[in-house]
C-alpha positions as CSV (number, residue, x, y, z in Angstrom):
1,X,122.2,145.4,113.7
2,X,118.6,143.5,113.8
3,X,120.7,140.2,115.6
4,X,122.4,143.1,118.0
5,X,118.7,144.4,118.7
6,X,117.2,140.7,119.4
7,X,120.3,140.2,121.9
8,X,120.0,143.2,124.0
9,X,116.2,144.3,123.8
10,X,117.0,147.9,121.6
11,X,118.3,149.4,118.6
12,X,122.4,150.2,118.9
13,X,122.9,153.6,117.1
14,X,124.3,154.0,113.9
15,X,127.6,155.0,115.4
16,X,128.2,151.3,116.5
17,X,128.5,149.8,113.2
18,X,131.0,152.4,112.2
19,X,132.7,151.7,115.0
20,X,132.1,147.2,114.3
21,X,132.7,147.5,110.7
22,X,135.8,150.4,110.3
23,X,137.3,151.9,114.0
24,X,137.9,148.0,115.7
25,X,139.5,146.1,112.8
26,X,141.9,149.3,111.7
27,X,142.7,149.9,115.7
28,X,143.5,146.1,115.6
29,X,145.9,146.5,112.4
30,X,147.6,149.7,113.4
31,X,147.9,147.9,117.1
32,X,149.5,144.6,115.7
33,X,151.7,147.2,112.6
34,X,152.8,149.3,115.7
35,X,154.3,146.3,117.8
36,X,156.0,144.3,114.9
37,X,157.3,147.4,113.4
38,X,158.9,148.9,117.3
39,X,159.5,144.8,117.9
40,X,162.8,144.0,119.5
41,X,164.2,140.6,120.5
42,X,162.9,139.2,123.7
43,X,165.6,139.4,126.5
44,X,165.9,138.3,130.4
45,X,166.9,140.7,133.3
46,X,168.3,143.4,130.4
47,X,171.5,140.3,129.7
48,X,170.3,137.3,128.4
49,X,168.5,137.2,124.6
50,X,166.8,134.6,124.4
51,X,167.7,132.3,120.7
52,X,166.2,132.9,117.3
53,X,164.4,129.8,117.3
54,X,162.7,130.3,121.0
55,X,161.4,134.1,119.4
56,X,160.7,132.0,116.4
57,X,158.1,129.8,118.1
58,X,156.8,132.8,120.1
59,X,156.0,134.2,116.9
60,X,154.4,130.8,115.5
61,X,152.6,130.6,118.7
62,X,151.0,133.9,118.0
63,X,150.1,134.1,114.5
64,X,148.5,130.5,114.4
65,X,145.8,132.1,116.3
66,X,145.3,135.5,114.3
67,X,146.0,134.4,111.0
68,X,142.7,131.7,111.1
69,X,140.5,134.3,109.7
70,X,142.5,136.1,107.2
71,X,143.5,132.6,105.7
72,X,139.9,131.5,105.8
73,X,138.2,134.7,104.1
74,X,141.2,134.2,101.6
75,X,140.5,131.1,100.7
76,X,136.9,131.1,100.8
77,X,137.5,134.1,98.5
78,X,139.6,132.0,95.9
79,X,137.1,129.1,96.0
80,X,134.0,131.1,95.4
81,X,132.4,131.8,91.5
82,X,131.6,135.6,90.0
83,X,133.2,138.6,90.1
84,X,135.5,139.8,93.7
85,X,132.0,142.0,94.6
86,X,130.2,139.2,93.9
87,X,131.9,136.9,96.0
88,X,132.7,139.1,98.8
89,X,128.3,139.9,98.8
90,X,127.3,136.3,99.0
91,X,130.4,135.6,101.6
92,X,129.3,138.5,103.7
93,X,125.4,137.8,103.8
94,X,123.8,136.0,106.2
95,X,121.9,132.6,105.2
96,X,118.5,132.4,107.7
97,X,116.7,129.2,107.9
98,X,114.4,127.7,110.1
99,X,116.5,126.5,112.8
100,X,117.1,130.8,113.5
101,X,113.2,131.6,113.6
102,X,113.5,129.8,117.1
103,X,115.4,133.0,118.4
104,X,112.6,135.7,116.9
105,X,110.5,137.0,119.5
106,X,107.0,136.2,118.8
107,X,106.2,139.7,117.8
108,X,108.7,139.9,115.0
């Protein structure tokens, strides 16, 4: 919330991180859930269906991008030392060094 403040010049309310750190990622899962669980083969002009293999790729195509995070937090998780809470806390906070202080404004 203090980076978001920097960027635009005020305090966001509270209601924004509810909405950054619960509403967006579980509209994002139930959006994805909704069309794989309604998905139906790709077809042209209502006669031709296209292959297994051509939906195949589609799909490749389209997970290759989403799945980069998942994988990473998973296996950043696996690699880490302590306890899950443990790992998740020092995943999830942010490191500040000197190369950030540039960004302050000179009255913080």
């Amino acid at each position: 919330m203090d980076d978001v403040a920097r960027m635009i010049g005020y305090r966001p309310l509270p209601f924004m991180k509810w909405c950054w750190a619960v509403v967006t990622p579980l509209v994002c899962v139930g959006i994805f859930v909704f069309h794989v669980v309604n998905y139906k083969p790709l077809t042209y002009n209502k006669t031709y269906v296209y292959p297994w293999w051509g939906d195949a790729i589609g799909w490749v195509l389209a997970l290759s991008s989403m799945l980069c995070i998942p994988c990473t937090v998973l296996y950043k998780l696996l690699r880490c030392k302590g306890s899950l809470r443990e790992r998740w806390q020092l995943l999830t906070t942010p490191i500040w060094g000197h190369h950030h202080l540039e960004y302050l404004t000179p009255e913080a």
